[in-house]
N, C-alpha and C positions, 0 to 999 in steps of 0.2 A: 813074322810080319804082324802078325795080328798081337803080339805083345807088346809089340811098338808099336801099332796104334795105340794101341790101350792104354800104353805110358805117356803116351801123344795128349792125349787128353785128359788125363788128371794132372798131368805139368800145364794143361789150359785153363782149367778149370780150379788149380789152385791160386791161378793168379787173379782169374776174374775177383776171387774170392777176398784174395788179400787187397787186388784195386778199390774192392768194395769198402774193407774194413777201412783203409787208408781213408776213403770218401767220409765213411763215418768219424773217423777220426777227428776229420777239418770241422765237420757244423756241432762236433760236441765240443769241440775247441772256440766254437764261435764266429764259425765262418758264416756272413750272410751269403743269398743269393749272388753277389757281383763278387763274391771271394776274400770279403772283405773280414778279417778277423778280431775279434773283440778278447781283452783281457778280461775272466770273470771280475766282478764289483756286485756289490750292495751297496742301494743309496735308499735310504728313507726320508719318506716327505710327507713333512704332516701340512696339513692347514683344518681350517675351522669355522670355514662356510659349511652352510646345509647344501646336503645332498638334492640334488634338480636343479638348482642356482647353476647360471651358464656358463660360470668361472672354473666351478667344483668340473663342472661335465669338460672342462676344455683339461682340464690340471689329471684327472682320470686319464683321459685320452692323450694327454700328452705323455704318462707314464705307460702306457700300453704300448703307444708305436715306440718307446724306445726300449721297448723290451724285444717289441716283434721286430723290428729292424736287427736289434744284437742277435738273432736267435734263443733269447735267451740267459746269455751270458751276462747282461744287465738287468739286474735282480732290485725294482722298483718296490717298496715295501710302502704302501699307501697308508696314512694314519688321516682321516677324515672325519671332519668334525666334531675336532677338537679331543678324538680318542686319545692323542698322545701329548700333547699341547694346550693351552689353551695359547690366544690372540697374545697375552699379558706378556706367558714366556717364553713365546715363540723364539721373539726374537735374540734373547741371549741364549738360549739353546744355540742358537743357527751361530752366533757369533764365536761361542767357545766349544764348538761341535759336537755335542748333543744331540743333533741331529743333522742330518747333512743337507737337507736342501728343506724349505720353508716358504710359504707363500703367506704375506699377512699386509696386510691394508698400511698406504704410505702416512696415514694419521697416526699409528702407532710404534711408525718408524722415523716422525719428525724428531721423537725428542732424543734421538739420538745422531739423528743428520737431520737438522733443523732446513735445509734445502728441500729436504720431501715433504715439506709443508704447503709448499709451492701449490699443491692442489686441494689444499683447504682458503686457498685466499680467496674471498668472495665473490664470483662470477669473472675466473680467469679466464675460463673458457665459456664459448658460448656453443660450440658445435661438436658432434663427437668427430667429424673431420681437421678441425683444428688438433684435439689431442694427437690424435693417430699424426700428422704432420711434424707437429712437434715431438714428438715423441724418436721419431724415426731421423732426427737430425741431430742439432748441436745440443737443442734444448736437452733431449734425450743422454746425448753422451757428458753432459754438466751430472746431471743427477748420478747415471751410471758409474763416475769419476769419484763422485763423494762414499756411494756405497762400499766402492774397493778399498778405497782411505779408511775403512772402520775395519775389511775383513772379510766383505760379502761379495761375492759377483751374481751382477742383476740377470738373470736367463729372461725371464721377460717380465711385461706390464699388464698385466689383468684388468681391462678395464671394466667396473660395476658400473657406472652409470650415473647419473645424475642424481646429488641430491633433492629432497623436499621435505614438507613440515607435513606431519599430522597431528591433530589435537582433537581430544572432546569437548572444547567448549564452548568455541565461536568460529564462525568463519575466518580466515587470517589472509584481511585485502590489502594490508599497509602494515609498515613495520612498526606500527603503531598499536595496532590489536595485539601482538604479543608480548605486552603491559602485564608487570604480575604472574605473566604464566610460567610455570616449571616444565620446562622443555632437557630430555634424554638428551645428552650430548655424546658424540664420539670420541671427544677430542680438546688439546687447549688451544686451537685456534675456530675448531667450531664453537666452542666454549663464547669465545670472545666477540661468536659474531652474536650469538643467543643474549649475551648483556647489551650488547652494542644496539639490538634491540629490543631491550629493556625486560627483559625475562630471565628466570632464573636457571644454569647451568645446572644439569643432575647426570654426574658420570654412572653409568651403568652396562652392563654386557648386555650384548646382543640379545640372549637368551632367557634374560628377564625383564624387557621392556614389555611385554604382553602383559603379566603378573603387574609392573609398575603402573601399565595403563589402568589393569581392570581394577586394583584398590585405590585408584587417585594418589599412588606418590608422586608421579606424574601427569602433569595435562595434556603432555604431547611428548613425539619426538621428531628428531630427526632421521632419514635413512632414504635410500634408493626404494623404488615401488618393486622390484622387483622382492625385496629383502622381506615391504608390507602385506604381499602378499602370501609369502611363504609363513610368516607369522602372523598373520592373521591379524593386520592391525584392523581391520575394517569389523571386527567383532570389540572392538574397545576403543576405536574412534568414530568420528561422524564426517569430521572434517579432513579434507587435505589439499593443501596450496603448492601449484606447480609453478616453481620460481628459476628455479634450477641454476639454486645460487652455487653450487661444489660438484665436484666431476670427481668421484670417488674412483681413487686407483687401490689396486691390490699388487706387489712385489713379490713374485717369484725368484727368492737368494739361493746362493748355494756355499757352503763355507769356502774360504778363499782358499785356505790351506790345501783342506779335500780337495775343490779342484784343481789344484795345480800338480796333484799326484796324480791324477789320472790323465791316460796316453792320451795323445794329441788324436788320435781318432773317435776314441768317445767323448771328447771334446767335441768333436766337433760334430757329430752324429746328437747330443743333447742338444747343442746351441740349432741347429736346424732344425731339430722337432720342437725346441722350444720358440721358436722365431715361426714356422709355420701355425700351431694354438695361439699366437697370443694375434696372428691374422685373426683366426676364426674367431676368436672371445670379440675383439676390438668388431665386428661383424653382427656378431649375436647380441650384443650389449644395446642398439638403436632398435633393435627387434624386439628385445625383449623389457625394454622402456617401455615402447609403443601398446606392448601386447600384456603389460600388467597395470600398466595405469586404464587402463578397458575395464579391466578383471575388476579394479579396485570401482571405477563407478558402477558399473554391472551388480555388482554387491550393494550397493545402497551408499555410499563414499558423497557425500557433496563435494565438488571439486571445484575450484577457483584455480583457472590458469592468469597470471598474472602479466596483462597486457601489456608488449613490448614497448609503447610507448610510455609504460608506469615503472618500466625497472628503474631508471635512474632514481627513482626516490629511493629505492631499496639498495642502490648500488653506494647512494651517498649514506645512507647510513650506516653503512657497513664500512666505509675510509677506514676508522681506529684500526681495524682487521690485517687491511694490508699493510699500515705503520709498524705494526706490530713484529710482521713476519719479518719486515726488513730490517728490523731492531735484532731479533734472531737469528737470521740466517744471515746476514752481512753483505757481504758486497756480492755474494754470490747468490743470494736473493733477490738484490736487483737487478744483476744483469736478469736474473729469469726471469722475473717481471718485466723487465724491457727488453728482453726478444718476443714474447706472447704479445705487449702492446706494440709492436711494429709488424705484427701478422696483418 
């Protein structure tokens, strides 16, 4: 009797054993929490903002919860700040899969879908509630429609912030002050607002407008405060005008081919973690306007906000800008201009 107990219990105790391994088997296969199983993948994602910028911290955080969501199984390979990219080649990487997923500003994405210009056209928007609304509708799925037409599918919208001007040489209260000045451009529709008002276009990267400030190749630039502060423009400017004529977006792509080979559950497990960060960025973005244009007067910054009842001088000066875009992007420029003027 007592050997049949005895056998009693290592035939229990092999199974608990094997139940176990079985358990292990499933979360090294990829099982989350709710049982849910993920194919292993590698996706590498570069961009090319600096580290602490709110975009960087949401594009981190969006590569981590879909790591920790898969268990695992989804192998996010982060390339930051420009480690494996720059801005320039981001985007044909991303097109002929070089890389698989990509996040880069829609001004460097206009010249190849002239519709994501849309948010260089001068004072389209005026509230970061307006974006987020449109963004989340038709307006939203026009854009998202032209990016798939090249190759890309958009996971989400990073919103930076509003543009503004800084310069060293005069306060800039009409668009009449920036007469003769070499002002950093982003872009060829920012380009054409900086002639439009009478100053000279100087394309440059991000990462040498400080150097351009402090030898006078430049007089100024343009850029979000949040970007001014992290580069230290307030150590090579004096001045800076909050006009907040451009609503700087950033596109998080991912190559169309790649994703369409991956199973419909990490499909769909990325689009959720990417649809929840681009809540929190779109969140962070009014916060941290507010909390680095402080920083930037705090430092010694002259600042000139430009009274609501003065933008239309600035807005009519800036007309060439929107002709322009509509010349470029065609008839699908105007409707997106006239769904934003019928908000």
């Amino acid at each position: 009797m007592k050997k049949l107990r005895h056998l009693s219990f290592l035939l229990l105790l092999t199974g608990v054993i094997l139940a176990a391994c079985s358990n292990d088997d499933e979360v090294s296969n990829g099982a989350d929490a709710g049982g849910e199983e993920y194919e292993p993948a590698t996706i590498r994602l570069a961009y090319n903002l600096p580290s602490g910028h709110h975009i960087s911290e949401g594009v981190e955080e969006f590569a981590r919860k879909v790591e920790e969501k898969s268990n695992g199984q989804i192998e996010m390979q982060v390339f930051a700040n420009g480690q494996l990219l720059s801005d320039k080649d981001m985007n044909q990487s991303l097109l002929t899969g070089g890389v698989e997923m990509g996040m880069n500003s829609s001004t460097i994405w206009s010249s190849t879908v002239p519709a994501m210009g849309i948010f260089d056209v001068p004072y389209v928007f005026e509230t970061y509630e307006e974006v987020g609304e449109a963004l989340n509708g038709e307006f939203g799925d026009i854009l998202r429609s032209e990016m798939e037409d090249i190759g890309v599918k958009v996971l989400m919208f990073g919103d930076y912030g509003f543009g503004q001007f800084a310069n060293n040489k005069h306060p800039l209260e009409s668009p009449e002050d920036f007469r003769g000045l070499k002002i950093r451009s982003v872009g060829a529709l920012p380009s054409e607002l900086i002639k439009a008002y009478n100053a000279s276009p100087v394309f440059m990267g991000g990462g040498e407008v400080y150097m351009g400030l402090q030898r006078k190749t430049v007089d100024g630039a343009t850029s979000g405060t949040t970007a001014m502060v992290q580069r230290s423009y307030d150590e090579v400017t004096d001045y800076l005008t909050i006009n907040n004529y451009t609503y700087f977006e950033f596109i998080l792509g991912v190559n169309q081919a790649f994703w369409d080979d991956l199973p419909e559950n990490t499909q769909i497990l990325i689009e959720d973690t990417a649809s929840e960060m681009e809540e929190w960025i779109r969140q962070q973005t009014e916060l941290e306007d507010e909390r680095t244009l402080q920083v930037l007067k705090d430092r010694g910054m002259e600042v000139y906000e430009v009274p609501a009842e003065e933008l239309d001088i600035w807005k009519e000066a800036a007309m060439p800008v929107r002709k322009i875009f509509e010349e470029q992007a065609g008839e699908t420029g105007t409707k997106l201009l006239d769904m934003v003027d019928d908000e």
